[in-house]
C-alpha positions in Angstrom: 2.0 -11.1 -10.9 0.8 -7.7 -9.5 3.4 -5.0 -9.2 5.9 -2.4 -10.8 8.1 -3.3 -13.6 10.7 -1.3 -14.7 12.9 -1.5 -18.1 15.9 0.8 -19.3 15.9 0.5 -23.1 19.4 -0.7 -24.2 21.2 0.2 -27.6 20.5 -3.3 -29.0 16.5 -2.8 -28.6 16.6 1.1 -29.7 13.8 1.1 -32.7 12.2 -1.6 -31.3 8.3 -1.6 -31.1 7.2 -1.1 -27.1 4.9 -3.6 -27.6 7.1 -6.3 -29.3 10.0 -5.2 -26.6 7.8 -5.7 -23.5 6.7 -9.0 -25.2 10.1 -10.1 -25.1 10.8 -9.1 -21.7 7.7 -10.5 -19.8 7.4 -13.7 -21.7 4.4 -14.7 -18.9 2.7 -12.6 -21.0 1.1 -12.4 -24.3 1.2 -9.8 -27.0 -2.1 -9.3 -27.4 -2.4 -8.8 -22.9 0.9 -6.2 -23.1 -0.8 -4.6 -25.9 -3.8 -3.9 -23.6 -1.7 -2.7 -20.6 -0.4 -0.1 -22.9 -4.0 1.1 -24.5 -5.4 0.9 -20.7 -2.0 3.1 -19.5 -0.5 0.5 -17.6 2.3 1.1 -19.2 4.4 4.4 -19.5 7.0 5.9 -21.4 9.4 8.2 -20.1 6.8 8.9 -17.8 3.7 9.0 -20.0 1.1 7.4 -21.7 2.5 5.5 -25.0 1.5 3.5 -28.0 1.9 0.2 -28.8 3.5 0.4 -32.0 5.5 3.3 -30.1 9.3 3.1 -31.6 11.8 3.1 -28.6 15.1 4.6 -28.8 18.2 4.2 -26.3 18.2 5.2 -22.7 14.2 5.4 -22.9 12.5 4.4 -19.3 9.6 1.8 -19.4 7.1 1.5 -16.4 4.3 -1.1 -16.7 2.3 -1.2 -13.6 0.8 -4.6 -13.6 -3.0 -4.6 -12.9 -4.8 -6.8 -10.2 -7.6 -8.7 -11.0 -9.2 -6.3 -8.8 -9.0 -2.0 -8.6 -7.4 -1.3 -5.4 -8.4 1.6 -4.4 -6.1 3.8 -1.9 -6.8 5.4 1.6 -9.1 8.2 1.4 -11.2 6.5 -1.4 -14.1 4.4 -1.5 -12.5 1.8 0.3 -10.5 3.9 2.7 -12.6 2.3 5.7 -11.2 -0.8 5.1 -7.7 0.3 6.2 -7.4 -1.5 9.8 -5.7 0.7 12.3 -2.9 2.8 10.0 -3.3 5.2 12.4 -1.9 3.2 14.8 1.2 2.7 13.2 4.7 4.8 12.9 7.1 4.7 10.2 10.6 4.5 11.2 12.1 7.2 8.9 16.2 7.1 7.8 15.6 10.2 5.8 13.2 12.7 4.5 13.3 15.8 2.3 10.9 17.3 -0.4 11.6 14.9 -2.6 11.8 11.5 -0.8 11.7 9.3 2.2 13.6 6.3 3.0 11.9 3.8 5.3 13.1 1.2 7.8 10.0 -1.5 7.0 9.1 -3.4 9.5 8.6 -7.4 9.6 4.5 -8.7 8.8 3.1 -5.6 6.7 2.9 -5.6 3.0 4.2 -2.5 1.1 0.7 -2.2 -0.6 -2.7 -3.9 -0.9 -3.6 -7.2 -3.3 -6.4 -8.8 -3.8 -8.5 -9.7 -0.2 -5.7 -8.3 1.4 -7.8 -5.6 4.2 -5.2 -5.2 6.8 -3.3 -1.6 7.1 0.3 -1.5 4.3 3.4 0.5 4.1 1.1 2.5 1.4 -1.8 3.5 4.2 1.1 4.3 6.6 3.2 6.8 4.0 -0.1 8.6 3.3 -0.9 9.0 7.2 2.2 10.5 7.3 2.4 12.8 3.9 0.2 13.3 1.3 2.6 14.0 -1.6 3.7 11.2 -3.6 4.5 10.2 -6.5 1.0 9.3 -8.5 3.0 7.1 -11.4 2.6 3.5 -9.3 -0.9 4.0 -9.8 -3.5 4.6 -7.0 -3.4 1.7 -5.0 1.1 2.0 -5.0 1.6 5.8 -5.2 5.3 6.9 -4.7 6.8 3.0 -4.4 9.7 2.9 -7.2 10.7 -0.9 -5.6 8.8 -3.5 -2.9 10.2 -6.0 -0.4 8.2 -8.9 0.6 5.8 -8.6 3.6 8.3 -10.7 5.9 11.4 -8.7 4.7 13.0 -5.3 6.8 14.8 -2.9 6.2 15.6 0.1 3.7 12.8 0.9 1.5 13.3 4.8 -0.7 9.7 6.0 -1.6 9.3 9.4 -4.2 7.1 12.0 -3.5 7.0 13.6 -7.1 6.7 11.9 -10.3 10.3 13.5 -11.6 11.9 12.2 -8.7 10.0 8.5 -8.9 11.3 8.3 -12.7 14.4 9.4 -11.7 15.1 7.3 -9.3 13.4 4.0 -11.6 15.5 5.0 -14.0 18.7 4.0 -11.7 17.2 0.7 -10.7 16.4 0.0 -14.3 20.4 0.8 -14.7 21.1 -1.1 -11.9 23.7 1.8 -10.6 21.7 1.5 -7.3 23.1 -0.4 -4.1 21.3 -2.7 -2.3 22.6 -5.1 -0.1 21.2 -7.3 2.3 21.5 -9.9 5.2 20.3 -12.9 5.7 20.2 -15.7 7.7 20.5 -19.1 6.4 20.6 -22.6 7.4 23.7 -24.6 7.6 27.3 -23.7 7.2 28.4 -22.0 3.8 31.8 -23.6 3.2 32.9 -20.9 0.5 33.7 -17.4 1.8 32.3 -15.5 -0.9 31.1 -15.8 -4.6 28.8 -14.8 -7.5 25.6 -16.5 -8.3 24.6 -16.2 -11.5 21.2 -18.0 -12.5 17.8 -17.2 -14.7 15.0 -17.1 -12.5 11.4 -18.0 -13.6 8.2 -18.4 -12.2 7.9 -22.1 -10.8 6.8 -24.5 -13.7 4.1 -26.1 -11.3 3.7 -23.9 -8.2 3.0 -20.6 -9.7 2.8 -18.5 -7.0 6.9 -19.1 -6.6 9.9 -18.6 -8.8 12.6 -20.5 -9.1 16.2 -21.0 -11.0 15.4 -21.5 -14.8 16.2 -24.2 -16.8 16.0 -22.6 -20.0 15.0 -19.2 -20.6 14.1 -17.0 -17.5 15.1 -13.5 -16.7 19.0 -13.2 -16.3 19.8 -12.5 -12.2 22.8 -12.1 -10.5 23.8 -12.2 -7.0 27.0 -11.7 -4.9 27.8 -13.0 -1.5 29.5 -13.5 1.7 29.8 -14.7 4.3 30.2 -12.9 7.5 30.1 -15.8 10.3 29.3 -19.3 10.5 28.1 -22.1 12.3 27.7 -25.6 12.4 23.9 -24.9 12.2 24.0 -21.7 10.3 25.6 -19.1 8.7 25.1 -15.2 8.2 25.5 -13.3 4.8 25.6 -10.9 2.9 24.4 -10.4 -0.5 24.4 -7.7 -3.1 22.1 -7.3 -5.7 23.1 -6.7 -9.3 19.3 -7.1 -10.8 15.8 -7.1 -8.8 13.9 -9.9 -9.9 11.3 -11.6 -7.8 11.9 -13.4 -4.4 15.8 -13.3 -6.1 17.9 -13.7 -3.1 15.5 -16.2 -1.5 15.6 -18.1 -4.2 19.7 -18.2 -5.1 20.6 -18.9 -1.9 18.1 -21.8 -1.7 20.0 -23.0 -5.4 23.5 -22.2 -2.9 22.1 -24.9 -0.7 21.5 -22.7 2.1 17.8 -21.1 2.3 16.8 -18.3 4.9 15.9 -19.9 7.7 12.0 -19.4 8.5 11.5 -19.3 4.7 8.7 -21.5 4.9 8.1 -21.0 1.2 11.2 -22.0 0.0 13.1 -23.3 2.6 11.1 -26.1 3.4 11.4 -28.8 6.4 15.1 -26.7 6.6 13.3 -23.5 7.4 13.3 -24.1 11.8 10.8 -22.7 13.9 10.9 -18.5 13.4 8.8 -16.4 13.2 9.4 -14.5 9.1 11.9 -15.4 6.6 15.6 -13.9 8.0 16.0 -11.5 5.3 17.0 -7.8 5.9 17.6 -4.7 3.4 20.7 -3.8 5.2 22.1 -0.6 3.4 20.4 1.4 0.1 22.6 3.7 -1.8 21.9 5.5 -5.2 21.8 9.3 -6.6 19.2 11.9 -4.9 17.4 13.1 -8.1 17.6 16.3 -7.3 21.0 16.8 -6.2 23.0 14.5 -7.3 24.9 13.4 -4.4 25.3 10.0 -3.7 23.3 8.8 -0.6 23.7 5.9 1.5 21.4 4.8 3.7 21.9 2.1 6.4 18.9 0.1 8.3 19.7 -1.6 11.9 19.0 -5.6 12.4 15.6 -5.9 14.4 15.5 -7.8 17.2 14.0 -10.7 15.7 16.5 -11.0 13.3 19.7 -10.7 16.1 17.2 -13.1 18.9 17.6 -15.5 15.7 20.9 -14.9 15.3 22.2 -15.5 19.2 20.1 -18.9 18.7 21.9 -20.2 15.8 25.2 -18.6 15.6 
């Protein structure tokens, strides 16, 4: 799948081959496919161009940019006048400075363009506003260190220099930064709060979802509770402790209890809303070029609270 991956390179795999260590770590793909992301600079090392046999050592930082089957091409390319009303559009900003910008993303847009996809992205929007970002995402994602689905909200940090996007990639590859969400999900969680800890890997048959592994998998580990209840429904909280793919939507629907309006994986249990009841509540981590801790906090939209006053 399309998008940035991000490693921090442990003491057990120091003198590893990047090749051989990216193998390992993206087993849906094969050598000889990781080896051609690295010769075509998908993949970067400490923020530059690398070789495969390229011998790792602790505390290095990995980027691999997956391609699309497609170029993407950003705004103010060849394909710029495809971009359907960015103009149009505000972002809601919870901070800027020289060096960043935290978002409050809004419900129905995608953070950047895939394949067919023509309609305006967080992407178009962040370069109507500014033009300096971070170039290391590659042209079609510039300054996006991390993505939330299209029907997720909330707090969203993009860089706008290519220190301050390895930087801050380096703390999510370290997991030291704090992401918490809410969501909303269907029927009534009876324990308060608890840990789930389950490998997730792309759906065996349906390949466009994940789901809890089997065997194998990447490791992923949530935390969560609950902050009130229904018969019907329940509201909670959930801290990340790893980023994988659709990772919350898919632990909680392992809980029991899918987001309501997850019409992917919440099935016939999902109700009639209108996006998946998911919200990047608060953001915290290190600002790269001072060091103080920031903390970032993004209000519940009104969908999300109309949903809640129907359930709760």
């Amino acid at each position: 799948m399309p998008g940035l991956r991000q490693f921090l390179v442990a003491p057990e795999d120091a003198r590893a081959r990047l090749d051989r260590f990216l193998a390992r770590e993206l087993p849906e793909f094969s050598r000889v496919r990781i080896q051609s992301f690295i010769r075509d600079q998908f993949v970067l090392l400490n923020g530059k161009a690398a070789r495969p046999r390229e011998i790792l050592r602790k505390g290095d930082l990995v980027l691999l940019s997956v391609p699309k089957a497609d170029a993407i091409l950003a705004p103010g390319t060849d394909n710029s006048s495809n971009v359907v009303g960015t103009t149009q559009l505000k972002l809601s900003i919870l901070f800027e400075d020289a060096d960043l910008i935290v978002i409050d993303k809004p419900a129905g847009i995608s953070v950047h363009r895939g394949a067919g996809h023509n309609s305006a992205t967080l992407v178009d929007m962040l370069l109507a506003h500014c033009t300096d970002l971070s170039g290391i995402g590659g042209a079609g994602r510039p300054g996006i260190v991390h993505r939330l689905d299209k029907q997720t909200t909330g707090c969203l940090v993009v860089a706008k220099n290519d220190p301050t996007h390895l930087h801050l990639a380096r703390q999510f590859a370290a997991r030291t930064v704090e992401k918490r969400y809410l969501a909303l999900v269907a029927g009534k969680v009876r324990r308060n709060a608890g840990t789930i800890d389950a490998a997730i890997a792309r759906h065996r048959v349906h390949r466009t979802k994940m789901a809890v592994a089997r065997e194998g998998g990447r490791e992923a580990r949530t935390d969560f509770r609950v902050i009130r209840s229904s018969a019907e429904a329940s509201l909670v909280e959930c801290r990340l402790h790893s980023g994988r793919t659709h990772q919350i939507r898919v632990h909680l629907q392992h809980l029991g209890h899918p987001i309501l309006g997850d019409t992917v994986y919440a099935g016939r249990r999902a109700g009639k809303f209108p996006r998946q009841m998911l919200h990047a509540w608060k953001l915290g981590f290190d600002h790269p070029g001072t060091g103080a801790r920031l903390h970032f906090e993004a209000p519940l939209p009104e969908d999300f609270e109309a949903a809640m006053d129907a359930v709760l």
